[in-house]
N, C-alpha and C positions, 0 to 999 in steps of 0.2 A: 626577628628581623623583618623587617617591611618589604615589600617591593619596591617601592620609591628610593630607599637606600641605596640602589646599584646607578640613580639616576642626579644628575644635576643640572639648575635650572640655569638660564643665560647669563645672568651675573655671576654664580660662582665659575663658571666655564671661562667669564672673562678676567676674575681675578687669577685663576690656576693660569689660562694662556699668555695673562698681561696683557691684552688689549681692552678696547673700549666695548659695554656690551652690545651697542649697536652693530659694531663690527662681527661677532659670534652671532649675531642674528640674520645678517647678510649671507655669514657661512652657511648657517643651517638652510635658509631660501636658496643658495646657491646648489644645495648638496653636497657642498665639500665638508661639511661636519653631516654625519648622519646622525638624523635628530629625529624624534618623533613628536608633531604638535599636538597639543591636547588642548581642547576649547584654544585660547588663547596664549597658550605657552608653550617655548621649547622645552625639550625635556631629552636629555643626551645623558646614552650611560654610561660610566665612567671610564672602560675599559676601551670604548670607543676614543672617545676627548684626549684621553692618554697615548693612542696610536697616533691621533691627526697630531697632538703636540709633539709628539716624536720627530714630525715632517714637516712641521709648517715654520714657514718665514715669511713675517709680511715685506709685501715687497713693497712698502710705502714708506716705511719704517726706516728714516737716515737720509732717507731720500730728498727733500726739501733743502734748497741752498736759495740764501737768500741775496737778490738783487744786487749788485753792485753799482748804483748810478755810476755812468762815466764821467760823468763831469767833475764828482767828488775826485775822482783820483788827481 
């Protein structure tokens, strides 16, 4: 078993959580995914990503309604 086995890089994180993986990369700069960078990559381990997805809801996510000119009505 490797060491890198307990960890996952920013796109599987974003398919597991369902968002986009720029969005898991702002978490990890945010510190709300604890993540550890190596050269140029995040690198989150698994039992972490599994806690934060236990809790997380994006709060962008439904939130978009779109315009209704008044005139059209």
């Amino acid at each position: 078993m490797s060491l890198l086995d307990d960890y996952v890089n920013v796109a599987e994180a974003a398919i597991i959580l369902g968002i986009h993986w720029e969005t898991v990369k702002r978490l990890c700069r945010e510190g709300r995914i604890p993540a550890e960078k190596v050269h140029n990559t995040w690198l989150i381990r698994k039992d972490k990503l599994e806690c934060f997805a236990a809790t997380y809801t994006d709060p962008r996510r439904g939130k978009r309604k779109r315009k209704v000119n008044q005139e059209l009505k």
